[in-house]
C-alpha positions in Angstrom: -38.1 -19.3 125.0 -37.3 -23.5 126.5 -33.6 -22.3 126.6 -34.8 -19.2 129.3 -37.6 -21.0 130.9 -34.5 -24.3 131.6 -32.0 -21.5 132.9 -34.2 -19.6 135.1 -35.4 -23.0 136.0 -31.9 -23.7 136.6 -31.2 -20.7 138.5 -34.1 -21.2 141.1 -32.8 -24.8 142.0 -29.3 -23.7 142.6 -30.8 -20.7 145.1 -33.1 -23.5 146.8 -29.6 -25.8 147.1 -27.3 -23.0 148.3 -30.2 -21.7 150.9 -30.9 -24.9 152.2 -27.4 -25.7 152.3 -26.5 -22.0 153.9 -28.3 -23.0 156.7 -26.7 -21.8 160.3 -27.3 -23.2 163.7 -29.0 -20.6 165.8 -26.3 -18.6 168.0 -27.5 -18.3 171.4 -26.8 -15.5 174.0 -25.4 -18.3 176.7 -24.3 -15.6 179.0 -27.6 -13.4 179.0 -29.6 -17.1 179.3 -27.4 -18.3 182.5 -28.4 -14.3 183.9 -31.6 -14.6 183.5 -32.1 -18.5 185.0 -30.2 -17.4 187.8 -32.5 -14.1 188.0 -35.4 -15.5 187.9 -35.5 -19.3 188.5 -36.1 -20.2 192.2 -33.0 -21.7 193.8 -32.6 -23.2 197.4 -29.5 -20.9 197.4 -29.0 -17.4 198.2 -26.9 -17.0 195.8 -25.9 -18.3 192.4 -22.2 -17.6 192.0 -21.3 -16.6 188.1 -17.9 -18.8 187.4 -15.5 -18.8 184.6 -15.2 -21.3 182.0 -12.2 -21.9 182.9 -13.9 -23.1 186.3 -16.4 -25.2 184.4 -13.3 -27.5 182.9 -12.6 -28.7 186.3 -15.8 -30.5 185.6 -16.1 -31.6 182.7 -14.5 -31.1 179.3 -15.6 -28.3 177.0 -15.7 -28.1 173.4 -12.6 -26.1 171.8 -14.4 -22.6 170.4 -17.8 -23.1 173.0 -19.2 -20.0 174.6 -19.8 -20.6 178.3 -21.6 -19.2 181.1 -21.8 -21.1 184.1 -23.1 -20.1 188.0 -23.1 -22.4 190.7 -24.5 -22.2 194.2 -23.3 -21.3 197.4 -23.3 -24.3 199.8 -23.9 -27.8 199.2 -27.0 -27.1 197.8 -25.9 -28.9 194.8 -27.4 -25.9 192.1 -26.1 -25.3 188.9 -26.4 -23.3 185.9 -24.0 -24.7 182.8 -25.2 -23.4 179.4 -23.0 -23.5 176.3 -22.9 -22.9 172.7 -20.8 -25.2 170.9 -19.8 -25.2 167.4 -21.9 -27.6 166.3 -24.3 -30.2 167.0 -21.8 -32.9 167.3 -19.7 -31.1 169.9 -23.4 -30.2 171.7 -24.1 -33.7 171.5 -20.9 -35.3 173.4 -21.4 -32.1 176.0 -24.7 -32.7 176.7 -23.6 -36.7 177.4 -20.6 -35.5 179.8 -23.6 -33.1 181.3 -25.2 -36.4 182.2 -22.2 -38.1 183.4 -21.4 -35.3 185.8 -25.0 -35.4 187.3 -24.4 -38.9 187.7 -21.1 -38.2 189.9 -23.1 -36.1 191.3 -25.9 -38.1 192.9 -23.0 -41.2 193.8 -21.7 -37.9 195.7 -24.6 -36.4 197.2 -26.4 -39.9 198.3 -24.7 -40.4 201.5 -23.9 -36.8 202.3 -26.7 -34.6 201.0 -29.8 -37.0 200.4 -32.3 -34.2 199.6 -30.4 -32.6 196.3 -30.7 -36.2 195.1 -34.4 -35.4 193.6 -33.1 -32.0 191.9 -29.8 -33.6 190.9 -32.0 -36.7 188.8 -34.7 -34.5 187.0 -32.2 -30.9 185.7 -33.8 -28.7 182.8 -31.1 -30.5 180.9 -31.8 -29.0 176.9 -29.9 -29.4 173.8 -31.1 -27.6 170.6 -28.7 -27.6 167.7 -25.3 -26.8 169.1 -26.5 -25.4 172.4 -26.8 -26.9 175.6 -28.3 -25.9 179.1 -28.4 -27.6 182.2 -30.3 -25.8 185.1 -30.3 -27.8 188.3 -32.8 -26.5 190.3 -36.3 -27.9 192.2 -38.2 -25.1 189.8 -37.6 -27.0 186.4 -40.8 -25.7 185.1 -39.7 -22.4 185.1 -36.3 -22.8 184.0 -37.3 -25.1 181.4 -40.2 -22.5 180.0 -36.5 -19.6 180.0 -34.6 -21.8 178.0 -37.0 -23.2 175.2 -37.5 -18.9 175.1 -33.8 -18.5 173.7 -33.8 -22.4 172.3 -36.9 -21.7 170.7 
C-alpha cells in the first residue's frame, strides 16, 4: 500500500513539474490587433497605412522568427502602429527597448519641425506582455491602451 501511495505520489509531482514547465507564452493575433487599433483608435490621420515588415526594419531591428504588423500614418503626423510577437520574452524585451529608442529619434526629429506630435510621440501605448510588444502612437492612448491589454490580457 506505502509502495502505491509513493508512486502515485510520485507520478503527481512529475505531472505538476512537466505542466509547469510546459508552460507557453501566449501567441498573439499581431495582425488582427494592429487592424483593429487602426479601426478604431482615434488618429489625427486620415489614414493609417498597413506596411510590411520588411518596411518596419528600416526602423529598427526585428527579432529573427517575429510576427509583424505595422501601419503608419499619412503625413507628418508622426502615428504609428508597430505590434509584434517575438519568440520570446528576451527578444520582446530588447524590441521593446529599440521601440523606445526610435521614439526617442523621433521627438530629436520632430522638435524643430513638428512641435505638436512631440506630446503623442513621449506618452505611446507602448506594452510588452511575455513575448509581445505593441506600440500605438496616437493622442487616444486610453483607448488603444484598453485594445491591447484585450489581446495582452
Amino acid at each position: 500500500m506505502k509502495r502505491a501511495i509513493s508512486l502515485l505520489l510520485t507520478l503527481l509531482l512529475v505531472l505538476a513539474l512537466v505542466g509547469c514547465g510546459g508552460a507557453k507564452t501566449k501567441d498573439v493575433d499581431v495582425a488582427a490587433l494592429a487592424a483593429e487599433l487602426a479601426e478604431k483608435v482615434k488618429f489625427e490621420s486620415n489614414e493609417m497605412r498597413k506596411l510590411s515588415a520588411d518596411d518596419l526594419t528600416n526602423y529598427m531591428e526585428v527579432p529573427e522568427g517575429a510576427k509583424v504588423a505595422f501601419y503608419m500614418g499619412e503625413g507628418m503626423t508622426m502615428e504609428e502602429i508597430i505590434a509584434v510577437q517575438c519568440a520570446n520574452e528576451k527578444d520582446a524585451a530588447a524590441l521593446k527597448t529599440a521601440m523606445e529608442t526610435l521614439l526617442a529619434n523621433q521627438i530629436d526629429s520632430a522638435r524643430p519641425y513638428k512641435p505638436e506630435s512631440v506630446p503623442r510621440l513621449e506618452n505611446p501605448a507602448l506594452i510588452q506582455k511575455g513575448a509581445c510588444v505593441v506600440l500605438c502612437v496616437t493622442d487616444d492612448v486610453d483607448t488603444a491602451e484598453q485594445i491591447i491589454k484585450g489581446y495582452l490580457g
